[in-house]
C-alpha positions as a Markdown table, in Angstrom:
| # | Residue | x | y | z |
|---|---|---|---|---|
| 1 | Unk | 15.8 | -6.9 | -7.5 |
| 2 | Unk | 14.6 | -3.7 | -9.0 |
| 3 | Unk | 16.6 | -4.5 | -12.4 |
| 4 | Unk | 14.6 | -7.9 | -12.7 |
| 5 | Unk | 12.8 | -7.6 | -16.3 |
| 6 | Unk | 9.7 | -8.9 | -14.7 |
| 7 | Unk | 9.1 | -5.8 | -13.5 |
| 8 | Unk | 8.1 | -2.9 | -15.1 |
| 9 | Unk | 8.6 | 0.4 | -13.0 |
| 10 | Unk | 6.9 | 3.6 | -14.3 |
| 11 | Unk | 6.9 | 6.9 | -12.6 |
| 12 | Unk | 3.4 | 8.9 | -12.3 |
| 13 | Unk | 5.2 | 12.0 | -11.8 |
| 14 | Unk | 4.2 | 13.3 | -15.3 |
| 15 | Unk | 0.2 | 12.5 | -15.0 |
| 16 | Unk | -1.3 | 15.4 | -15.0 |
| 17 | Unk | -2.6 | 17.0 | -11.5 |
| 18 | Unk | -0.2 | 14.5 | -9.5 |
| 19 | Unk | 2.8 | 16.6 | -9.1 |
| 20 | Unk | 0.3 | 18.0 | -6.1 |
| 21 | Unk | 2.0 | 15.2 | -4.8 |
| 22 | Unk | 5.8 | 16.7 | -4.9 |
| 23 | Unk | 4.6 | 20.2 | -4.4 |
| 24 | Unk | 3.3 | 18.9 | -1.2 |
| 25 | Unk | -0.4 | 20.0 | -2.1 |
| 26 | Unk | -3.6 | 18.2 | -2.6 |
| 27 | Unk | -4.1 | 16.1 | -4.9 |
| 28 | Unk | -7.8 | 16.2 | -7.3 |
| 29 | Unk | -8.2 | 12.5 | -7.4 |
| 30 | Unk | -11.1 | 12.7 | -9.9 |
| 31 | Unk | -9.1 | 15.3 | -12.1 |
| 32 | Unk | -5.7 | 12.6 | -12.0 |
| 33 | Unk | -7.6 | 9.5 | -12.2 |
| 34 | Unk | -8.2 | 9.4 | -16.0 |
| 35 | Unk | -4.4 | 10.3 | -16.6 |
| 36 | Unk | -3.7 | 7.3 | -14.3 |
| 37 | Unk | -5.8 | 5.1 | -16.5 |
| 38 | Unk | -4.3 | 6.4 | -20.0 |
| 39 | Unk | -0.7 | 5.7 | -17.9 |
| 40 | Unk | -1.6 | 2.2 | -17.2 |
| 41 | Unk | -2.9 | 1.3 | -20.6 |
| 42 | Unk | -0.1 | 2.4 | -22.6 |
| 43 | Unk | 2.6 | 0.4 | -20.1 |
| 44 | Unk | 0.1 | -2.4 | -20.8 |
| 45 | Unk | 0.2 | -2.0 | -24.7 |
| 46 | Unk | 4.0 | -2.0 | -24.8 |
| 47 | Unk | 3.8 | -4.8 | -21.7 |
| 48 | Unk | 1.0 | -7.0 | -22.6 |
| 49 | Unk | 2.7 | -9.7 | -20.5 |
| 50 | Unk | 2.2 | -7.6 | -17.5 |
| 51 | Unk | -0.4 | -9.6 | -14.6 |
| 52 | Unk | -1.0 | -7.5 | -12.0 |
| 53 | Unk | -0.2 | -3.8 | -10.9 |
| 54 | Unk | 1.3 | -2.9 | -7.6 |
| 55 | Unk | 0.8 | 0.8 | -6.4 |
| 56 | Unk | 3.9 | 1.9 | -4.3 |
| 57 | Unk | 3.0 | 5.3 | -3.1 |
| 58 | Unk | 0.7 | 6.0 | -0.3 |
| 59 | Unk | -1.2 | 8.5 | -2.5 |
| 60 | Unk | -1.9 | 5.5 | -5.2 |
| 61 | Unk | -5.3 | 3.9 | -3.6 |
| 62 | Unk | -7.4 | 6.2 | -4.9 |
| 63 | Unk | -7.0 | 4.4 | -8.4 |
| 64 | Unk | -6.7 | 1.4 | -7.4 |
| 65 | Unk | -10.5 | 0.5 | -8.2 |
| 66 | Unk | -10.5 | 2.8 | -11.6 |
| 67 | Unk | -7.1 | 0.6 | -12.5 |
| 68 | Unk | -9.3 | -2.4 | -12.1 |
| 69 | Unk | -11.8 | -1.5 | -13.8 |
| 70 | Unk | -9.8 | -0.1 | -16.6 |
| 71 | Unk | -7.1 | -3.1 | -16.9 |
| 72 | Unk | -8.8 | -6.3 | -15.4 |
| 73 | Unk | -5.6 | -6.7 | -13.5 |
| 74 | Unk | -5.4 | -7.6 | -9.6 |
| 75 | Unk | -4.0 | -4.1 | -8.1 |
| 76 | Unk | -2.3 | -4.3 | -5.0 |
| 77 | Unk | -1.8 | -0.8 | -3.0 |
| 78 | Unk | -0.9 | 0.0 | 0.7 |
| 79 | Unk | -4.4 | -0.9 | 1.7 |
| 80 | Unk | -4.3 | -3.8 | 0.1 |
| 81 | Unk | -1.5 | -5.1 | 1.0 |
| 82 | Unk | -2.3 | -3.8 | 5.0 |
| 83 | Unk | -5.4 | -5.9 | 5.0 |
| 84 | Unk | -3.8 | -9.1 | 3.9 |
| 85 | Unk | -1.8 | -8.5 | 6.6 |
| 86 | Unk | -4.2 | -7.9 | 9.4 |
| 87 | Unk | -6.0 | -10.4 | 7.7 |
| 88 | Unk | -3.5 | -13.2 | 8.5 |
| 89 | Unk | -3.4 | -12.7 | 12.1 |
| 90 | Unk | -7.5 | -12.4 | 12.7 |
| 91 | Unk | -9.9 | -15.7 | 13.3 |
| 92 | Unk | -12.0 | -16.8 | 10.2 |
| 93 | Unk | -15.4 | -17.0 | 10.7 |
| 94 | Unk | -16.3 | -19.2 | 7.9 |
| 95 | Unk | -14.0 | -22.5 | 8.9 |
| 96 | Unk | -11.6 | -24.0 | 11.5 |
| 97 | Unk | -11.5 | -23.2 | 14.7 |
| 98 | Unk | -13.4 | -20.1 | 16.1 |
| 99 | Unk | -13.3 | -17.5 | 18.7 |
| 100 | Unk | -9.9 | -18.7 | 19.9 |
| 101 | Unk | -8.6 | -15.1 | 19.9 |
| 102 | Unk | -10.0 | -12.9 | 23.3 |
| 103 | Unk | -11.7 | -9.8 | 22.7 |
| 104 | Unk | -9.9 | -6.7 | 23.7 |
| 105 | Unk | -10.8 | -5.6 | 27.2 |
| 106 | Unk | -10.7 | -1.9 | 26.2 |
| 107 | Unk | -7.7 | -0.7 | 27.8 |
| 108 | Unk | -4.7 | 0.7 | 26.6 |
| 109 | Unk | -1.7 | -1.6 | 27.8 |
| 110 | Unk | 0.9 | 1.0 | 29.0 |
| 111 | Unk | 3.5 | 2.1 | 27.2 |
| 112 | Unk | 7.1 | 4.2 | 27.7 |
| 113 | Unk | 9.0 | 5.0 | 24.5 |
| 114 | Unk | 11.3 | 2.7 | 24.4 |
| 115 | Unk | 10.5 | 0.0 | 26.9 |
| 116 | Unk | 10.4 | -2.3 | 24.1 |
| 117 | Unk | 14.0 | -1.9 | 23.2 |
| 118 | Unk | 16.8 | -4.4 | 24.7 |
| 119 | Unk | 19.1 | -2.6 | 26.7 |
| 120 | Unk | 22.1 | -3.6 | 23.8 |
| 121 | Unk | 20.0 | -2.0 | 21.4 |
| 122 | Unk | 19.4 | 1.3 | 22.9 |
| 123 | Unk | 22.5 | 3.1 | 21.6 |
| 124 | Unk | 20.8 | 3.2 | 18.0 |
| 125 | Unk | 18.0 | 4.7 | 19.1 |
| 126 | Unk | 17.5 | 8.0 | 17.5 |
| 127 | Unk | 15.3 | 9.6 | 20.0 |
| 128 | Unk | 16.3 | 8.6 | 23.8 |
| 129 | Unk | 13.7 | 7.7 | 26.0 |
């Protein structure tokens, strides 16, 4: 729940060199960067309860490493949060059991959009196969 006061949400529109982002353009991540820091250290003066960060937006991991630097928090972005993913479904090396998963042969599994689809389901696809 969005409305839940554990959670601060704050906007980066306004930091300077990130409305690239709405414009569509390119963004100068070393130019935005120190306006991402000055953001996330005045949220965390008026929040000093605050424990971690989480980055939304797809064009937030770029700061993630200066916001941990700057903050001390644990940041969590799309990358982040993509390897933990990956991460839970990959052997560990350094206990248990290991090489229980078979390496990939090298070749693509064939596919046809939409072959994946129950027959029930396929009136909701968008784009017909």
């Amino acid at each position: 729940d969005v409305d839940d006061d554990r959670f601060v949400i704050v906007g980066c529109q306004d930091v300077p060199g990130f409305d690239e982002v709405a414009k569509g353009g390119k963004v100068d991540v070393e130019k935005v960067t120190p306006g991402m820091i000055k953001l996330a250290l005045e949220v965390l003066d008026q929040q000093p309860s605050l424990r971690a960060i989480l980055l939304e937006c797809t064009e937030l991991p770029p700061y993630s490493d200066a916001l941990r630097m700057a903050t001390g928090l644990p940041v969590w972005d799309a990358i982040t949060c993509a390897d933990y993913f990956i991460s839970s479904r990959k052997d560990n090396p350094r206990f248990g059991l290991n090489d229980w998963q078979f390496d990939w042969d090298g070749v693509q599994d064939e596919y046809t959009f939409g072959a994946n689809v129950p027959k029930n389901e396929m009136r909701y696809m968008k784009n017909k196969a």
